[in-house]
KETORBA-928020 format. One record per residue: y, z, x of N, C-alpha, C, O in turn; residue in one letter. Coordinates in Angstrom, 3 decimals, always signed. Each point is the difference from the previous one (the first is absolute). Layout:
[paba [Y Z X] [Y Z X] [Y Z X] [Y Z X] A]
...
***
This chain:
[paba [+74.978 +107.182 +163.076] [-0.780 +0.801 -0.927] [+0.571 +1.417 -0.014] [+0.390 +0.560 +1.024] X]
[paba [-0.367 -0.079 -2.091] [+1.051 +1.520 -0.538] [-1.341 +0.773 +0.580] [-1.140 -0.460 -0.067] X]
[paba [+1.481 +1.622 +0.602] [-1.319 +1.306 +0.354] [-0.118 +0.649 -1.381] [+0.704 -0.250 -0.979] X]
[paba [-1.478 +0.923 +1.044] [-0.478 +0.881 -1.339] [-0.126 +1.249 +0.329] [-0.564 +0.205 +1.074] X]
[paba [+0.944 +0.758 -1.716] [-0.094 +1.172 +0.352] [-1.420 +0.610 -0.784] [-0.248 -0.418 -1.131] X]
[paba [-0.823 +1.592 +1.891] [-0.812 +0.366 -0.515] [+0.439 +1.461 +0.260] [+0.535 +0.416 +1.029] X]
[paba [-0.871 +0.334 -2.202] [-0.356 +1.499 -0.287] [-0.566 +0.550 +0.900] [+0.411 +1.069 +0.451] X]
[paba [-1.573 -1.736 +0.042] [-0.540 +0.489 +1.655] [+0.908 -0.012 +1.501] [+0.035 +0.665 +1.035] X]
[paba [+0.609 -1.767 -1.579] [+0.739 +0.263 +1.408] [+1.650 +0.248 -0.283] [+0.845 -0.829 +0.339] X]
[paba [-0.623 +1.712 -0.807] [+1.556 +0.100 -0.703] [+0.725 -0.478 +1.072] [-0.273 +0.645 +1.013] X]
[paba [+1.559 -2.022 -0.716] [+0.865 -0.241 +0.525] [-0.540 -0.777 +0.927] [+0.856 -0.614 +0.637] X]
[paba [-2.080 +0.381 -0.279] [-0.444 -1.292 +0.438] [-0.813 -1.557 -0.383] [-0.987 +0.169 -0.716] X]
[paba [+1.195 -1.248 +0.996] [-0.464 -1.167 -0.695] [-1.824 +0.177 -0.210] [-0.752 +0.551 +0.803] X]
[paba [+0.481 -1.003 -1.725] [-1.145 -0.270 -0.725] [-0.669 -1.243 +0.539] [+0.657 -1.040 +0.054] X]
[paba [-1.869 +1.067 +0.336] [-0.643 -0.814 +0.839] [+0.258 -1.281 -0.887] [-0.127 +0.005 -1.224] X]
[paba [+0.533 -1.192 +2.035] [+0.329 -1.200 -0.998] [-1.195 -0.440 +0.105] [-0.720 +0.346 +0.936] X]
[paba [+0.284 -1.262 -1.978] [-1.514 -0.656 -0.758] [+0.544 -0.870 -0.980] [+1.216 -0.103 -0.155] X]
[paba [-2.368 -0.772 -0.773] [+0.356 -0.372 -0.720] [-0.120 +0.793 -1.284] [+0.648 -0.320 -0.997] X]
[paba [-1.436 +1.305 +1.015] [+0.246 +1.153 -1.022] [+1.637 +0.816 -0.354] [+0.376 +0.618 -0.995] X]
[paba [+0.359 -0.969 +2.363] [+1.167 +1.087 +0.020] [+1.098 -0.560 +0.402] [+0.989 +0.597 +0.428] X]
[paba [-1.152 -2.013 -0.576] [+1.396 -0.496 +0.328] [+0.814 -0.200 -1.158] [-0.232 -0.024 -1.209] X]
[paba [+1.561 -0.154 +2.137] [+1.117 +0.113 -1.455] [-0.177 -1.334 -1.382] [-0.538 -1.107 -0.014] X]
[paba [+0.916 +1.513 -0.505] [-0.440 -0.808 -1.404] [+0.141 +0.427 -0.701] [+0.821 +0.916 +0.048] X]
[paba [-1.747 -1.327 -1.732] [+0.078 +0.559 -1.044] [-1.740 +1.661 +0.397] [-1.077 -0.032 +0.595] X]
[paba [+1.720 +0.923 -1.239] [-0.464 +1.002 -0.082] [-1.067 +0.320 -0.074] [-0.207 +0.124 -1.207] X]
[paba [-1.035 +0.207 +1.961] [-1.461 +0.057 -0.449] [-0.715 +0.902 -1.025] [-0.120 +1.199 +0.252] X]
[paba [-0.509 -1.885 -1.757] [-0.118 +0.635 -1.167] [-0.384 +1.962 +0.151] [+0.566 +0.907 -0.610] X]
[paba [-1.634 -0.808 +1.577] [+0.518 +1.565 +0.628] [+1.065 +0.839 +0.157] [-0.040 +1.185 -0.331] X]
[paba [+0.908 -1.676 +0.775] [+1.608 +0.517 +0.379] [+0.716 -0.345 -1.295] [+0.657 +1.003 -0.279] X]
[paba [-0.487 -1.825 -0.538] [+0.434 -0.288 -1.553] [-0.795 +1.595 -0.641] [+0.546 +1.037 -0.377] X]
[paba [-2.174 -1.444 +0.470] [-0.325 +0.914 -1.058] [+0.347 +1.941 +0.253] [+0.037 +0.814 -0.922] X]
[paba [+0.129 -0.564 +2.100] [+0.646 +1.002 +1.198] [+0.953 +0.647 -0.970] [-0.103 +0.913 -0.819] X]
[paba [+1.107 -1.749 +1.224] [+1.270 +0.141 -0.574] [+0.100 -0.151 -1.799] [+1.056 +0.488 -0.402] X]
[paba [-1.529 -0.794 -0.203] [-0.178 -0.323 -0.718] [-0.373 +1.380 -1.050] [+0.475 +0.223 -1.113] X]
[paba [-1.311 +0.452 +1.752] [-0.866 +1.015 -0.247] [+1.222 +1.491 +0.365] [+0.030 +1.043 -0.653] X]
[paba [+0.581 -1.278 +1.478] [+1.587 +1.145 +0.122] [+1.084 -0.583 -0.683] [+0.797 +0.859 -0.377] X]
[paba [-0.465 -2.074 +0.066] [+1.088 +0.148 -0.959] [-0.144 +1.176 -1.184] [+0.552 +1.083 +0.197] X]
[paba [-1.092 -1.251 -1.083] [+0.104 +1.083 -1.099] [+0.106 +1.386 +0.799] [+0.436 +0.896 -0.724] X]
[paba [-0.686 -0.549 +1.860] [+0.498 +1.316 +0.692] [+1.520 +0.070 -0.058] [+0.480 +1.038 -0.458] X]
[paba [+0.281 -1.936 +0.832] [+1.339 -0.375 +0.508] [+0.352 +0.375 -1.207] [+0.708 +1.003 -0.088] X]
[paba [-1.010 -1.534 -0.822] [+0.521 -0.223 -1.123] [+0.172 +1.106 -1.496] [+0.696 +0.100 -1.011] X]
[paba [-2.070 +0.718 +1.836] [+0.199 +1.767 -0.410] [+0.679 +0.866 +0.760] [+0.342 +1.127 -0.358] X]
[paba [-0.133 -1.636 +1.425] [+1.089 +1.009 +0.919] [+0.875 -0.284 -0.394] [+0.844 +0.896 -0.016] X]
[paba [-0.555 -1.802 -0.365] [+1.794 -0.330 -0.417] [+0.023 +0.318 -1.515] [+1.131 +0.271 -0.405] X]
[paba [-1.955 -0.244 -0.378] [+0.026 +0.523 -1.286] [+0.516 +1.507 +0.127] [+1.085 +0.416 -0.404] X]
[paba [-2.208 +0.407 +1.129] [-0.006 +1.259 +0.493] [+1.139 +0.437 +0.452] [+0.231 +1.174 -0.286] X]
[paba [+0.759 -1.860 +1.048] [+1.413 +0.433 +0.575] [+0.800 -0.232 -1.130] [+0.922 +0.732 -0.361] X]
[paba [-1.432 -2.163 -0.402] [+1.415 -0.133 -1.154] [-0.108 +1.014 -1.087] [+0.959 +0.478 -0.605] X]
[paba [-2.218 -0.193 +0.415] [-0.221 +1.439 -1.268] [+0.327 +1.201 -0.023] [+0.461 +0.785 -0.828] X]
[paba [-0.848 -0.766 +2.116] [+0.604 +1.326 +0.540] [+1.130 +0.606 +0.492] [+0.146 +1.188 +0.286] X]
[paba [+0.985 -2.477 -0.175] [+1.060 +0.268 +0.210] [+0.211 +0.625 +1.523] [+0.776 +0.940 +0.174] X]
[paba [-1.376 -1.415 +0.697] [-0.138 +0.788 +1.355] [+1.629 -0.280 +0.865] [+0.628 +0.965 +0.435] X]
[paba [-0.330 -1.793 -0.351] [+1.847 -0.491 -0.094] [+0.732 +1.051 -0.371] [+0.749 +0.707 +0.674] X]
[paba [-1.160 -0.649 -2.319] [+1.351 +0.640 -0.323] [-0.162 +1.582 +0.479] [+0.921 +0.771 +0.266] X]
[paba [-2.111 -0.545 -0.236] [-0.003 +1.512 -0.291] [-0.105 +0.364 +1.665] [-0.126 +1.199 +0.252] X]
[paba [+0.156 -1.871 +0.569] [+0.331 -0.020 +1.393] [+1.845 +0.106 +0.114] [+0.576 +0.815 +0.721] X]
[paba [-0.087 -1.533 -1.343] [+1.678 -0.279 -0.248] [+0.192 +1.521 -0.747] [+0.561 +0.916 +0.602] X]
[paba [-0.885 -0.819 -1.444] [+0.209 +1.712 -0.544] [-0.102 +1.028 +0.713] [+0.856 +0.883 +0.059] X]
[paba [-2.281 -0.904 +0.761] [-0.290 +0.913 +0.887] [+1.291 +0.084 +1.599] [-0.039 +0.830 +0.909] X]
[paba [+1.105 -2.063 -1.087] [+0.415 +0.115 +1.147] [+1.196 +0.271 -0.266] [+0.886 -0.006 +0.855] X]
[paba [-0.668 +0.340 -2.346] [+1.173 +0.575 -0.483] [+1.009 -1.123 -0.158] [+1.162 +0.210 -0.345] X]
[paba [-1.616 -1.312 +0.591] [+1.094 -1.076 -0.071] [+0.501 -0.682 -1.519] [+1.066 -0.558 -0.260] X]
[paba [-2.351 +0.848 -0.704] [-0.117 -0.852 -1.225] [+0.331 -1.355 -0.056] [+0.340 -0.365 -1.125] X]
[paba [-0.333 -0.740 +2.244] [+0.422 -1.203 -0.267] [-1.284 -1.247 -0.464] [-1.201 +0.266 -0.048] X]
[paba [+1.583 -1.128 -0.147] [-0.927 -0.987 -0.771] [-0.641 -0.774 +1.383] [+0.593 -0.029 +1.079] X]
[paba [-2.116 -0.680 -1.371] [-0.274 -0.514 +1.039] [+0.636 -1.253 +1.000] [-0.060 -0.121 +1.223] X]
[paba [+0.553 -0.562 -2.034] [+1.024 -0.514 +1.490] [+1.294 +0.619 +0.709] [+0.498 -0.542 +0.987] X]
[paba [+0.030 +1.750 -1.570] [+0.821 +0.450 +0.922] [-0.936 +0.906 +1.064] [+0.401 +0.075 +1.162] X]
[paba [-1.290 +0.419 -1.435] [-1.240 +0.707 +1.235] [-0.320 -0.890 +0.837] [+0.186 +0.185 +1.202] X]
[paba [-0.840 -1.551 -1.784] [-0.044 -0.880 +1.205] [+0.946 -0.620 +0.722] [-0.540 -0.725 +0.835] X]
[paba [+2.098 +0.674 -0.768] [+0.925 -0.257 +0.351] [+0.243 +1.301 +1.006] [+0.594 -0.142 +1.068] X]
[paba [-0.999 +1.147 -1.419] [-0.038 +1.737 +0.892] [-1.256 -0.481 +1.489] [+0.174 -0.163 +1.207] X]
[paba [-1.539 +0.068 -2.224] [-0.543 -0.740 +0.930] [-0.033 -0.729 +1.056] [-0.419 +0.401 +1.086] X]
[paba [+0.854 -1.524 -1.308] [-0.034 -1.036 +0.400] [+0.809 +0.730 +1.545] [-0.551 +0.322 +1.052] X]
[paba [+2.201 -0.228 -1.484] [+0.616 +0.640 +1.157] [-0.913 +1.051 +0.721] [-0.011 -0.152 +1.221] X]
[paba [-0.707 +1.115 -1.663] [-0.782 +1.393 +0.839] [-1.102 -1.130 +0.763] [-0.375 +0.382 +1.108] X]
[paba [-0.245 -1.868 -1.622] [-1.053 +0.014 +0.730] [+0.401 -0.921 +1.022] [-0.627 -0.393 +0.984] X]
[paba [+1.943 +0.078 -1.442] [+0.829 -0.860 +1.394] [+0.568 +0.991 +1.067] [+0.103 -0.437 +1.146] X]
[paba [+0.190 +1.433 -1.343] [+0.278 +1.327 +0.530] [+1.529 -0.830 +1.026] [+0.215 +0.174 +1.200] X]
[paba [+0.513 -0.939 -2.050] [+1.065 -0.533 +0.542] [+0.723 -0.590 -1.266] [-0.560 -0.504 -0.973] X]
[paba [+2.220 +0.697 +1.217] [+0.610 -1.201 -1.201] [-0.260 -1.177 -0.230] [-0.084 -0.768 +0.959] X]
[paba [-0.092 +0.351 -2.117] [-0.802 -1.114 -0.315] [+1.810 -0.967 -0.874] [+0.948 +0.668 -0.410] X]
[paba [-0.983 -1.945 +0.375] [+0.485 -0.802 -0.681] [-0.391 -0.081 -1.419] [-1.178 -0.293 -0.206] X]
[paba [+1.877 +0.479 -0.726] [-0.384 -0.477 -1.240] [-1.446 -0.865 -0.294] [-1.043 +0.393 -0.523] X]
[paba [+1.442 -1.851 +1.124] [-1.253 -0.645 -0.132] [-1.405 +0.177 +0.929] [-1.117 -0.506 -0.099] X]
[paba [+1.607 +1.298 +0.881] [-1.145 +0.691 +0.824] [-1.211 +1.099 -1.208] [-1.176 -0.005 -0.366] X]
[paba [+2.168 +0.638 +0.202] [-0.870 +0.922 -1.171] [-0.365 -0.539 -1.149] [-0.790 +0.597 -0.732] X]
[paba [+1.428 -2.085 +0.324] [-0.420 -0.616 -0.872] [-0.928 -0.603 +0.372] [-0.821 -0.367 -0.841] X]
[paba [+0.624 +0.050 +2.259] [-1.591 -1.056 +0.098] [-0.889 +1.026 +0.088] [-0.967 -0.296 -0.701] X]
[paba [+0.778 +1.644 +1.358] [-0.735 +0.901 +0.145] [-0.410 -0.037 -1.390] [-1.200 -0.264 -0.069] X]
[paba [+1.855 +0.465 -1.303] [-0.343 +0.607 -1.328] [-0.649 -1.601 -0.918] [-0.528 -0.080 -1.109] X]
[paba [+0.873 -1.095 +2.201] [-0.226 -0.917 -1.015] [+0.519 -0.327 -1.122] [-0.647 -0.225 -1.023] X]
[paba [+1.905 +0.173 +1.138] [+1.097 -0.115 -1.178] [+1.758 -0.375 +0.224] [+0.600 +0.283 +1.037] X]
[paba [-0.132 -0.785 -1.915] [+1.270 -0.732 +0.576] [+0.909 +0.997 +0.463] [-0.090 +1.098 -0.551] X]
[paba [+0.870 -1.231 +1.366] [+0.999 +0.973 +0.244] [+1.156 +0.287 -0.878] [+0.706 +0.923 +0.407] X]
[paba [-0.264 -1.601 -1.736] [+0.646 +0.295 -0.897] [-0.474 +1.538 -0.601] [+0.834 +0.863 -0.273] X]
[paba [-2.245 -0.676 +0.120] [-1.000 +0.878 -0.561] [+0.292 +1.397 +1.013] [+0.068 +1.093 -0.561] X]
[paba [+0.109 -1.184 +2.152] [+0.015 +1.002 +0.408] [+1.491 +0.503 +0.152] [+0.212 +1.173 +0.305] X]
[paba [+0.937 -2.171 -0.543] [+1.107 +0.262 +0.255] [+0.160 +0.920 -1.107] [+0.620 +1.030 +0.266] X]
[paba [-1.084 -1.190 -1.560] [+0.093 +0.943 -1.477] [-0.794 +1.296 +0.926] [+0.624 +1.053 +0.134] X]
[paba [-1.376 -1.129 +0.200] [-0.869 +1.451 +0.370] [+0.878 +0.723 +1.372] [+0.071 +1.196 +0.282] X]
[paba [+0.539 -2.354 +0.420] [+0.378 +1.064 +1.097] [+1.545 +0.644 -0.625] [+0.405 +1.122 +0.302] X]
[paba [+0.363 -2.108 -1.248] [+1.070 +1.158 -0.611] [-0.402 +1.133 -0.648] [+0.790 +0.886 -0.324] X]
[paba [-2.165 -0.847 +0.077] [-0.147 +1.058 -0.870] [-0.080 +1.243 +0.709] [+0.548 +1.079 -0.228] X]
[paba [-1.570 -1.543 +1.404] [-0.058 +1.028 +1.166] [+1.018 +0.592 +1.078] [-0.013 +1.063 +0.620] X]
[paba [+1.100 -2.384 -0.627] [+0.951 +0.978 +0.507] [+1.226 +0.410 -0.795] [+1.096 +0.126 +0.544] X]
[paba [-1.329 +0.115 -2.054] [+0.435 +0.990 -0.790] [-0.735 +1.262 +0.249] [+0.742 +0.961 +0.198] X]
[paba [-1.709 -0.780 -0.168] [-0.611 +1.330 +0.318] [-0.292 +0.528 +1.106] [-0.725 +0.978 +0.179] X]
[paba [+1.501 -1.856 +0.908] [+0.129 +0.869 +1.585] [-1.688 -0.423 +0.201] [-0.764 +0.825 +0.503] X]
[paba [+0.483 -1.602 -0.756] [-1.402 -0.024 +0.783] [+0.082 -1.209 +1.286] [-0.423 +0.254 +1.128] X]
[paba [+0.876 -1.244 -1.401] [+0.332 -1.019 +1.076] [+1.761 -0.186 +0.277] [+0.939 +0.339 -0.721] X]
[paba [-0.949 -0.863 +1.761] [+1.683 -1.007 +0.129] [-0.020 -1.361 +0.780] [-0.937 -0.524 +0.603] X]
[paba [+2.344 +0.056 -0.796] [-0.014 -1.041 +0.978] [+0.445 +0.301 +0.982] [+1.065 +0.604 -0.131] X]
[paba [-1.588 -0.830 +1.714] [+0.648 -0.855 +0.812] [+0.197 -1.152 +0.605] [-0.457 -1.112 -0.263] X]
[paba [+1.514 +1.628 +1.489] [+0.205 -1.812 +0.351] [-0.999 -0.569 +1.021] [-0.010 +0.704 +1.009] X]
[paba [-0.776 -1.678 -0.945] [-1.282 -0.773 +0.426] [+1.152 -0.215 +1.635] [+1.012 -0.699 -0.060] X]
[paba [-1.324 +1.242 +1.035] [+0.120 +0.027 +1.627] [+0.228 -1.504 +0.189] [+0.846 -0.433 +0.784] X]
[paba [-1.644 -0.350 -1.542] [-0.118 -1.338 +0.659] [+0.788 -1.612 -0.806] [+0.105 -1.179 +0.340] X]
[paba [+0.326 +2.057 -1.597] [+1.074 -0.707 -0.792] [+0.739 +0.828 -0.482] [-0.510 +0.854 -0.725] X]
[paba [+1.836 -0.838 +0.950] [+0.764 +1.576 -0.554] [+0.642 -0.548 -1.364] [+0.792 +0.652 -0.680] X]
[paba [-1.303 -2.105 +0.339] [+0.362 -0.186 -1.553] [-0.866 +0.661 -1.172] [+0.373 +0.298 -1.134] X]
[paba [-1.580 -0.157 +1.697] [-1.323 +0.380 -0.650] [-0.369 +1.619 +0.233] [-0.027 +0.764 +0.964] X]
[paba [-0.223 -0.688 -2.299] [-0.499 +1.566 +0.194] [-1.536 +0.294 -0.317] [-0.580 -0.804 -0.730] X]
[paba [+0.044 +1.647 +1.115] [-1.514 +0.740 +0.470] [-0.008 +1.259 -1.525] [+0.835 +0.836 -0.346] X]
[paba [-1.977 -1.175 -0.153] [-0.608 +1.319 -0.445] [-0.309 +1.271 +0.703] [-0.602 -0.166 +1.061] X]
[paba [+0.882 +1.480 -1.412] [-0.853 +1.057 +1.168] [-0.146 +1.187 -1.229] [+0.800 +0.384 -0.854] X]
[paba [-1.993 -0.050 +1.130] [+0.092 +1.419 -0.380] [+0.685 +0.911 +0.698] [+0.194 +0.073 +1.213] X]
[paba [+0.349 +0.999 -2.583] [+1.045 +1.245 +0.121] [-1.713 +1.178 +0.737] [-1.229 -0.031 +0.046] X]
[paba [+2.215 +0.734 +0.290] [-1.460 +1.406 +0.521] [-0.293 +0.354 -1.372] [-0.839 +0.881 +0.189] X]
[paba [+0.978 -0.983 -1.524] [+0.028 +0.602 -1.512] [-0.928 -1.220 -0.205] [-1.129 +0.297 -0.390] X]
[paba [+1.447 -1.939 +0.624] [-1.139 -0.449 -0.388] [-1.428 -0.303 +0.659] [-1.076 -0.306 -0.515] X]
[paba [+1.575 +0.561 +2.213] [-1.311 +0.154 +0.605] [-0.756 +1.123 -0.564] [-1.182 -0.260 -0.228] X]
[paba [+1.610 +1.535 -0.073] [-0.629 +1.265 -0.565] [-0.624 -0.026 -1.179] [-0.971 +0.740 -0.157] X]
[paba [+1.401 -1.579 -0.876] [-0.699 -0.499 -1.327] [-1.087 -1.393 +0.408] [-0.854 -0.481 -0.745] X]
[paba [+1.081 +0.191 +1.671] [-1.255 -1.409 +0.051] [-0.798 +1.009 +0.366] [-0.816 +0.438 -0.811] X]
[paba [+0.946 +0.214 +2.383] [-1.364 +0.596 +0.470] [-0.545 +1.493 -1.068] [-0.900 +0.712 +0.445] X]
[paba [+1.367 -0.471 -1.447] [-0.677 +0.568 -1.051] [-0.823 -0.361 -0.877] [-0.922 +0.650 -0.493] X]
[paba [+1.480 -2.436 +0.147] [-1.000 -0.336 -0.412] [-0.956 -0.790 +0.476] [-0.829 -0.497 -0.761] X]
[paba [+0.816 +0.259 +2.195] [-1.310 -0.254 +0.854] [-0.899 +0.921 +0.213] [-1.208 -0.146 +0.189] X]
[paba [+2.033 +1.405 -0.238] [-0.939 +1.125 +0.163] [-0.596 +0.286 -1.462] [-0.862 +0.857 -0.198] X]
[paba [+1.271 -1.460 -0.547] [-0.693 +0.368 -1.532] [-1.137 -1.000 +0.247] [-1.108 +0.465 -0.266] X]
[paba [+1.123 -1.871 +0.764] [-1.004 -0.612 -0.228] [-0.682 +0.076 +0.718] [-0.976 -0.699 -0.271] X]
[paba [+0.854 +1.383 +1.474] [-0.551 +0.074 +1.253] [-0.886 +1.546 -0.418] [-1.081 +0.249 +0.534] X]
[paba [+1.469 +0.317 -1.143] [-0.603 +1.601 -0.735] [-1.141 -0.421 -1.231] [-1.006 +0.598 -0.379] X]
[paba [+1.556 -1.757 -0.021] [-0.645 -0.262 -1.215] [-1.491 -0.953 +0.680] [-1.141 +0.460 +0.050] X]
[paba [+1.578 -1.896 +0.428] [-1.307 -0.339 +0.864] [-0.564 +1.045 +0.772] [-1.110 +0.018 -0.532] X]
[paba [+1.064 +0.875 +1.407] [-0.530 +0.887 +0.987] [-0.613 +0.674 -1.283] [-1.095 -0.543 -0.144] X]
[paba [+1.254 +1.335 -0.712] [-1.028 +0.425 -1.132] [-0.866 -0.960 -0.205] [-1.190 +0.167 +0.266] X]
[paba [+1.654 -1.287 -0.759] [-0.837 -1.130 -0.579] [-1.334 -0.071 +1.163] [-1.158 +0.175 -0.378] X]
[paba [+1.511 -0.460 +1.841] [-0.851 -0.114 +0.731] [-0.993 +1.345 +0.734] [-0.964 -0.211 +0.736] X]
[paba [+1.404 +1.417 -1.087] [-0.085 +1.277 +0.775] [-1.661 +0.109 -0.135] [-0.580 +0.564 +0.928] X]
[paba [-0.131 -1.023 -1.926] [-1.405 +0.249 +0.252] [-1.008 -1.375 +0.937] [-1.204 -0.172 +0.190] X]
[paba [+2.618 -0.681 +0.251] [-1.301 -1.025 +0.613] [+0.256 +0.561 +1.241] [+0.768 +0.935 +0.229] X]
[paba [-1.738 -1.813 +0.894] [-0.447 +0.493 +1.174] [+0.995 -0.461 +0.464] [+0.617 -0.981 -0.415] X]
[paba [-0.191 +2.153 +1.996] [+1.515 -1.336 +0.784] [-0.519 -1.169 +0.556] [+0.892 -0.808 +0.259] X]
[paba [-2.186 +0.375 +0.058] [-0.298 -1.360 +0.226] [-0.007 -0.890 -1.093] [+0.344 -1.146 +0.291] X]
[paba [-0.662 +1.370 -1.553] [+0.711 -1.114 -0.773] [+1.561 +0.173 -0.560] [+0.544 -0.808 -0.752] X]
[paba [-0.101 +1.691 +1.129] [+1.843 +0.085 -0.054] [+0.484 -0.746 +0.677] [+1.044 -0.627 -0.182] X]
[paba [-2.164 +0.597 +1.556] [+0.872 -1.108 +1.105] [-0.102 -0.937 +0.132] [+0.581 -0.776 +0.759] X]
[paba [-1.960 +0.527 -2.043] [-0.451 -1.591 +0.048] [+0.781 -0.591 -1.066] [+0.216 -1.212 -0.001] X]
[paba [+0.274 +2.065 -1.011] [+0.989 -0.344 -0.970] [+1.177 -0.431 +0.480] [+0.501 -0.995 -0.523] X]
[paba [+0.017 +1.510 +1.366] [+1.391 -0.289 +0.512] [-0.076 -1.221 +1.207] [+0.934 -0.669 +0.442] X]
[paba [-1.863 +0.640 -0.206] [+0.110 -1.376 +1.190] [-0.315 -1.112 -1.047] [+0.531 -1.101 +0.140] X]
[paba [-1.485 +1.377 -1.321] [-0.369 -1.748 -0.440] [+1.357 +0.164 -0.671] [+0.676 -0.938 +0.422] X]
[paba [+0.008 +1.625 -1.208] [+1.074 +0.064 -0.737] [+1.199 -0.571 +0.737] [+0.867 -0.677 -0.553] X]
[paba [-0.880 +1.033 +1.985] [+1.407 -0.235 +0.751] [-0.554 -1.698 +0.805] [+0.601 -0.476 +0.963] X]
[paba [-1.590 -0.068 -1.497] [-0.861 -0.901 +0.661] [+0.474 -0.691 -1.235] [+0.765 -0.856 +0.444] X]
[paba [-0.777 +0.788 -1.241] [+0.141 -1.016 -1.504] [+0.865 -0.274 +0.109] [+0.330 -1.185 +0.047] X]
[paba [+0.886 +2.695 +0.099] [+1.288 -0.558 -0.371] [+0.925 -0.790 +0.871] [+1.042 -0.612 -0.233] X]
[paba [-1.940 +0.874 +1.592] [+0.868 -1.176 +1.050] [-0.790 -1.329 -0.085] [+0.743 -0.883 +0.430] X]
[paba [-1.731 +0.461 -0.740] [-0.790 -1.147 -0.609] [+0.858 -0.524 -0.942] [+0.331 -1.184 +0.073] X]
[paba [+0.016 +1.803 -0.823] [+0.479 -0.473 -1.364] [+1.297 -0.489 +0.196] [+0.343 -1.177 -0.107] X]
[paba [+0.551 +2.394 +0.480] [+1.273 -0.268 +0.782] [+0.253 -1.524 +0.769] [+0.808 -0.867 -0.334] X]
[paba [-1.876 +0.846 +1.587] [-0.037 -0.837 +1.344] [-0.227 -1.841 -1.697] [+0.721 -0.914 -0.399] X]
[paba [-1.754 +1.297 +0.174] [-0.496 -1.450 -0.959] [+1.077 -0.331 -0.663] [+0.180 -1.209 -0.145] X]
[paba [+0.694 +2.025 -0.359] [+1.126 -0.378 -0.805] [+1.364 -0.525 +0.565] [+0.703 -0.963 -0.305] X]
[paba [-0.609 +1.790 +1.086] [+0.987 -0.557 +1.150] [+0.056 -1.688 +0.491] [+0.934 -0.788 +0.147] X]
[paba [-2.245 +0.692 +0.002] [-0.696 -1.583 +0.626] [+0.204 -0.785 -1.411] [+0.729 -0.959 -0.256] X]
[paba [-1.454 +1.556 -0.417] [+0.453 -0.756 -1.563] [+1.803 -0.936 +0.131] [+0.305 -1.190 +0.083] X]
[paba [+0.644 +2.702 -0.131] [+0.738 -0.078 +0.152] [+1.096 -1.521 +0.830] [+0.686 -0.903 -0.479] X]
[paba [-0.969 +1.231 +1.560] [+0.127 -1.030 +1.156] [-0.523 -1.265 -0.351] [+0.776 -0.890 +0.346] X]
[paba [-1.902 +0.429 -0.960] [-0.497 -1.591 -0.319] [+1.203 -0.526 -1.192] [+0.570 +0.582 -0.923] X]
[paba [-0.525 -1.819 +1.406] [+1.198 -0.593 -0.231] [-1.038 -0.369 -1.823] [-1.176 -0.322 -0.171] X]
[paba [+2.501 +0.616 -1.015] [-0.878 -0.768 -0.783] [-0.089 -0.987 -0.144] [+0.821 -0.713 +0.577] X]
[paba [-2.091 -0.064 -1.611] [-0.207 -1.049 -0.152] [-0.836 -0.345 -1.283] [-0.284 -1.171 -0.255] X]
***
């Protein structure tokens, strides 16, 4: 039997019952969730309208389009050279897609290759100090921009924001992964 995670007890199993064992979903927890989708779904409106990407990419003086930032990304949040298809699974996209984005970037001195320590046929993505300096500008743009967004709530729900938030996304992460791994059928 799979444990369940409860909101009350963040990161520990949920008393098993026949109310809470794994299965199909109890109409409560459907209607739950159900009731925050259309949230999700204005936040992401809200970022795509607003252009919060690009005008983060402007603000960092870089002007590039959103997959060459997340290709910047991706490397700053690996905070190590990454493989082509490394930064392509991070971005969720083929590595043909990032090989176009990383020539672009190291036309403009923002990344290079080197040679991977552990196959000297294969070479490593890395950020240049020019493109570490343009990513963390525009982290600091979005990191300036949320911190306004949040500056009038209390720091106990800032911190309750950031634990269920960093709580989802390894849920989500961890479930997909497992997804992942089951053989299909």
């Amino acid at each position: 039997m799979e444990a369940i995670m409860t909101p009350e007890s963040p990161g520990a199993p949920a008393a098993t019952g026949t109310d809470q064992c794994a299965g199909p979903p109890q109409p409560d927890a459907i209607s739950g969730f159900l009731s925050a989708l259309p949230r999700f779904t204005q936040l992401n409106a809200a970022f795509t309208k607003g252009r919060l990407p690009e005008r983060a990419a402007e603000a960092s003086g870089l002007h590039l389009d959103k997959p060459a930032m997340g290709v910047l990304f991706s490397l700053r949040t690996a905070d190590r050279a990454l493989r082509i298809g490394e930064i392509a699974e991070r971005m969720a996209v083929v590595g043909p897609h990032v090989t176009r984005h990383v020539q672009v970037l190291e036309k403009r001195g923002l990344v290079h290759r080197v040679t991977d320590p552990e196959d000297r046929r294969a070479s490593l993505i890395e950020l240049t100090p020019r493109g570490r300096e343009g990513i963390e500008r525009y982290g600091a743009s979005l990191f300036s921009w949320f911190t306004d967004v949040l500056a009038d709530w209390p720091a106990q729900d800032r911190s309750e924001l950031t634990r269920l938030l960093t709580r989802l996304a390894n849920d989500v992460t961890d479930r997909i992964a497992r997804l992942d791994e089951e053989p299909e059928g």
